[in-house]
C-alpha positions as semicolon CSV with decimal commas, in nm:
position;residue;x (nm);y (nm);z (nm)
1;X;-16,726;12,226;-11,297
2;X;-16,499;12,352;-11,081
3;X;-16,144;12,460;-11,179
4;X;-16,166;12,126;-11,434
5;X;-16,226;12,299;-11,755
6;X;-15,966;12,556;-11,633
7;X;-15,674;12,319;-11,631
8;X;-15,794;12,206;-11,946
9;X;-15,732;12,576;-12,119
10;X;-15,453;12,601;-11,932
11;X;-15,362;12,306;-12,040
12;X;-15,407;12,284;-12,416
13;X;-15,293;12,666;-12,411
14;X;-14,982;12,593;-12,267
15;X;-14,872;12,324;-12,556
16;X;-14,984;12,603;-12,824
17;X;-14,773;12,800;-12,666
18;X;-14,490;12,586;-12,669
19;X;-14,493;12,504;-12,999
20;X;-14,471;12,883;-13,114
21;X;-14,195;12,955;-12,844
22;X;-13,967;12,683;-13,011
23;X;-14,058;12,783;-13,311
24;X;-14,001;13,162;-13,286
25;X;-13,658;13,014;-13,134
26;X;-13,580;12,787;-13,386
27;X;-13,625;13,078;-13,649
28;X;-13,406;13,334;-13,440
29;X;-13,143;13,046;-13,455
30;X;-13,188;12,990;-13,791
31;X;-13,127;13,357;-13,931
32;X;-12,903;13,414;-13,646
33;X;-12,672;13,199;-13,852
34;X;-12,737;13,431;-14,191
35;X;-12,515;13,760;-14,131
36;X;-12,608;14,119;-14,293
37;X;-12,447;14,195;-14,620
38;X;-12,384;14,527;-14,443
39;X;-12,217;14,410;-14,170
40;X;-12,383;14,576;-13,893
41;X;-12,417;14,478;-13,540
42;X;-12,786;14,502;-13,362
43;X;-12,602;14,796;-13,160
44;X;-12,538;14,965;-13,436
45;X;-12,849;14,907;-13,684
46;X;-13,048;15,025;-13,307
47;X;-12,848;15,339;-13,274
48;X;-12,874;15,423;-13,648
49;X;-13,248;15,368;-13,640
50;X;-13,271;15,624;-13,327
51;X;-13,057;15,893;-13,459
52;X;-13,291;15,820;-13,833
53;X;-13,594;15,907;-13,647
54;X;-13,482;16,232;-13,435
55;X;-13,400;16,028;-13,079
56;X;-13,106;16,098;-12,921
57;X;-13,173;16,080;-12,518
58;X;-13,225;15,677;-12,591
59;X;-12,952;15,466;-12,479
60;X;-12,864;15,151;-12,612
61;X;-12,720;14,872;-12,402
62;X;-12,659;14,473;-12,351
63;X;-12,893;14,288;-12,110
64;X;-12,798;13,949;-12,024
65;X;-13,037;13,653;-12,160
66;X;-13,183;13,499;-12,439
67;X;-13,446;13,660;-12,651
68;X;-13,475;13,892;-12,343
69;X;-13,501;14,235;-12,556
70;X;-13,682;14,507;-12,443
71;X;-13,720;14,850;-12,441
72;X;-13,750;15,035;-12,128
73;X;-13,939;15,337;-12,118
74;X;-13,882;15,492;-11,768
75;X;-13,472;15,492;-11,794
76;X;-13,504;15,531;-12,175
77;X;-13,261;15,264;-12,247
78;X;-13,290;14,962;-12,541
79;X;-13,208;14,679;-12,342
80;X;-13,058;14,426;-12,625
81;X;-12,998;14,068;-12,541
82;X;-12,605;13,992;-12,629
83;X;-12,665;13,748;-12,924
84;X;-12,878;14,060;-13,111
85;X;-12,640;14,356;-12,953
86;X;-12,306;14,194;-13,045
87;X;-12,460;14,031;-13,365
88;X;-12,444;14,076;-13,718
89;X;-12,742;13,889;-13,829
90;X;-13,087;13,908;-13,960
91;X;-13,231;13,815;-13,659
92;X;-13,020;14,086;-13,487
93;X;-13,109;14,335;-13,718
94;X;-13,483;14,251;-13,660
95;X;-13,475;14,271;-13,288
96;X;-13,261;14,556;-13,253
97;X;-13,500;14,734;-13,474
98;X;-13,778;14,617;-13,313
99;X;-13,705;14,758;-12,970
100;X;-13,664;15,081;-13,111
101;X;-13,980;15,050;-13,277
102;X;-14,054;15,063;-12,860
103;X;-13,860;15,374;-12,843
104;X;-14,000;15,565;-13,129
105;X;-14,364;15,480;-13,050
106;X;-14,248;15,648;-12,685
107;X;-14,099;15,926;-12,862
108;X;-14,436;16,004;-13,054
109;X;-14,669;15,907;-12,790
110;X;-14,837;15,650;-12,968
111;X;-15,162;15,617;-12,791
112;X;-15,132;15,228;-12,737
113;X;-14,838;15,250;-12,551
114;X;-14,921;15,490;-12,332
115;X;-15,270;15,342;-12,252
116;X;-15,082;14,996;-12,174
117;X;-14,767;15,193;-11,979
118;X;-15,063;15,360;-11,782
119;X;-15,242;15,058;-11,674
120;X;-14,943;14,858;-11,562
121;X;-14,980;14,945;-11,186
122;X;-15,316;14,777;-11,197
123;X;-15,203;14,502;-11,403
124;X;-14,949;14,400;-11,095
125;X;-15,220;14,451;-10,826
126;X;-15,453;14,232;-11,057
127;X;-15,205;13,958;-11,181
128;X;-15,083;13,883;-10,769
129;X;-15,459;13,870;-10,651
130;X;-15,700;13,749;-10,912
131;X;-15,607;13,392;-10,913
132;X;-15,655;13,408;-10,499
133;X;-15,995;13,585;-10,514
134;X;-16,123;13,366;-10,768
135;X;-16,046;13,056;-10,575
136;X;-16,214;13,222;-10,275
137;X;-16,502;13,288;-10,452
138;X;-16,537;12,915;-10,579
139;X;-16,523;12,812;-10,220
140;X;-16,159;12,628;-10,274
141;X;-16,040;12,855;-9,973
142;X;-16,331;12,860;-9,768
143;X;-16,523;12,574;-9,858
144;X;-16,865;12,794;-9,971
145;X;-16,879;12,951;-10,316
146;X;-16,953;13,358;-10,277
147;X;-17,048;13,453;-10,645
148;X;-16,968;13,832;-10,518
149;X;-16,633;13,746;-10,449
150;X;-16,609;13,593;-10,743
151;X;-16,692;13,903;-10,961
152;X;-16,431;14,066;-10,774
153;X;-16,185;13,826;-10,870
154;X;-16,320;13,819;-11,264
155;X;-16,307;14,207;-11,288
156;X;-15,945;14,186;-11,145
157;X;-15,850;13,916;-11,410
158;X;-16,016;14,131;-11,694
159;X;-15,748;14,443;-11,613
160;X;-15,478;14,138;-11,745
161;X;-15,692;14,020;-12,047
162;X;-15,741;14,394;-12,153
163;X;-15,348;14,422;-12,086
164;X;-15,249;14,119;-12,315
165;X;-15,475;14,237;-12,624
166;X;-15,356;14,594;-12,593
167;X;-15,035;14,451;-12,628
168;X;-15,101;14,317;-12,981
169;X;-15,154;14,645;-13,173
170;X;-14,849;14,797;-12,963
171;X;-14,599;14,468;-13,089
172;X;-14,729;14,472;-13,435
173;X;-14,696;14,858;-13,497
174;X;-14,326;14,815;-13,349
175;X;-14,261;14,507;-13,593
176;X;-14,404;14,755;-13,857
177;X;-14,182;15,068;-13,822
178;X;-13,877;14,848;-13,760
179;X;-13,936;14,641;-14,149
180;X;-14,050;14,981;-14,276
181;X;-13,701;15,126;-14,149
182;X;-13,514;14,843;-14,212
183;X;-13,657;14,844;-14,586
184;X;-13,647;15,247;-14,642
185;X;-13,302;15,249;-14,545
186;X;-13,183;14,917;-14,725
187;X;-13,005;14,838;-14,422
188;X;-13,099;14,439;-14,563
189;X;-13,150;14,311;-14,856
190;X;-13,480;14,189;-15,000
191;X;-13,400;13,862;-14,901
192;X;-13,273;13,924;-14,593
193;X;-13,593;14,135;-14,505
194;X;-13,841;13,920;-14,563
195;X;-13,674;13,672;-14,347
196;X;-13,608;13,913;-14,088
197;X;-14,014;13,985;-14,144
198;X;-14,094;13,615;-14,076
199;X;-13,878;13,615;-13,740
200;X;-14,038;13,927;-13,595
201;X;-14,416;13,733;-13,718
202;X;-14,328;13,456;-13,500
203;X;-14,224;13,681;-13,217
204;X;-14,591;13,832;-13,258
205;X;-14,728;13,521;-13,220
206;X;-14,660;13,443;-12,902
207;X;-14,830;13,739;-12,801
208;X;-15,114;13,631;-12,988
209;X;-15,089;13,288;-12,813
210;X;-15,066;13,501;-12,432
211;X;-15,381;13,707;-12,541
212;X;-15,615;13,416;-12,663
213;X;-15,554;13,172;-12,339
214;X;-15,628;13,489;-12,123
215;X;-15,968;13,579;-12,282
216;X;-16,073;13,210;-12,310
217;X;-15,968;13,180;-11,940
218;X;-16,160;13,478;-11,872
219;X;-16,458;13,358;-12,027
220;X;-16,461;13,021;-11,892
221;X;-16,423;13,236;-11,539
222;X;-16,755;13,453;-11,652
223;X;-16,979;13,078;-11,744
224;X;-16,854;12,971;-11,351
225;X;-16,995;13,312;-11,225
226;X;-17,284;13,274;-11,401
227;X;-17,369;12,915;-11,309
228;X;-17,321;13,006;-10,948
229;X;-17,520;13,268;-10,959
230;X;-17,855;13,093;-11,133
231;X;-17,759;12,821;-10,814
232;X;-17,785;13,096;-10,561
């Protein structure tokens, strides 16, 4: 089998995945072109959602990029790309308040966070070796497949496939309080939420997208140990 049916999840993984990146940015474009009846910048509608929910020790600031908003938990800082923190639109509104979604989950210890903030170290050993300890255990360093070493290298990629579904509940509940903010304080419209709703679903997707390809890659990993092992 080799790394065959690998390329081939990679592979048709890769094209979903495309499809739901350009369409996640065709719908930021879209209602990035739709401004707020209030008016208010994603600096603004991100500050006002901090200082609404008790934060005040969370800075908000402009990162360069596109769609490259985040929220940064060791400096404290929402990191807003300058489309969303310049921006007066529904899709800056959504991903301004999404990133504080970030913040406040931080600011309440929500217990998803902090599991994925505590496993990151082991997600960076993991991601930079697993791929090099699998292939050593299929024999495509060495030339002899070593079913041990594979294990080694499967347990290493599971610490990244627990990493991408723990991320799902942790984007979701920070899509969540931002529309639930966003609604409770009619900062938009009812039009202009649900649309700002169906930005921030697409956004999720991709997420959903990153966790499916790694646990079907993991899996597929798992049937190779397996079949080496009933050789042996």
């Amino acid at each position: 089998m080799g790394l065959i049916g690998y390329y081939i999840i990679a592979g048709v993984m890769f094209i979903i995945g495309m499809i739901v990146s350009n369409r996640l940015k065709s719908k930021f474009t879209e209602y990035s072109k739709l401004g707020l009846a209030n008016g208010l910048s994603g600096k603004e509608i991100a500050e006002k959602m901090l200082r609404d929910n008790g934060i005040y020790d969370v800075q908000v600031i402009s990162t360069p990029g596109f769609l490259s908003d985040h929220y940064n938990p060791q400096n404290k800082t929402v990191n807003l790309s300058p489309d969303v923190y310049e921006g007066r639109s529904i899709s800056a509104a959504a991903v301004a308040a999404h990133e504080c979604g970030h913040a406040v989950q931080h600011a309440t210890a929500y217990s998803m966070l902090k599991f994925r903030s505590a496993i990151v170290p082991l997600v960076n050993i993991s991601s930079q070796l697993s791929q090099w300890v699998i292939l050593a255990g299929l024999g495509l360093l060495a030339g002899r497949e070593n079913p041990t070493i594979l294990l080694v290298g499967i347990i290493l990629f599971s610490i990244t496939t627990i990493f991408t579904i723990i991320t799902l509940p942790v984007e979701y509940d920070a899509s969540n309080r931002a529309l639930k903010w966003l609604e409770s304080t009619h900062t938009t419209t009812h039009a202009e939420h649900d649309k700002a709703a169906d930005a921030l679903k697409w956004a999720a997707r991709t997420y959903v997208v990153a966790a499916i390809s790694s646990i079907a890659t993991l899996l597929y990993y798992i049937l190779l140990f397996m079949n080496s092992r009933d050789r042996d």
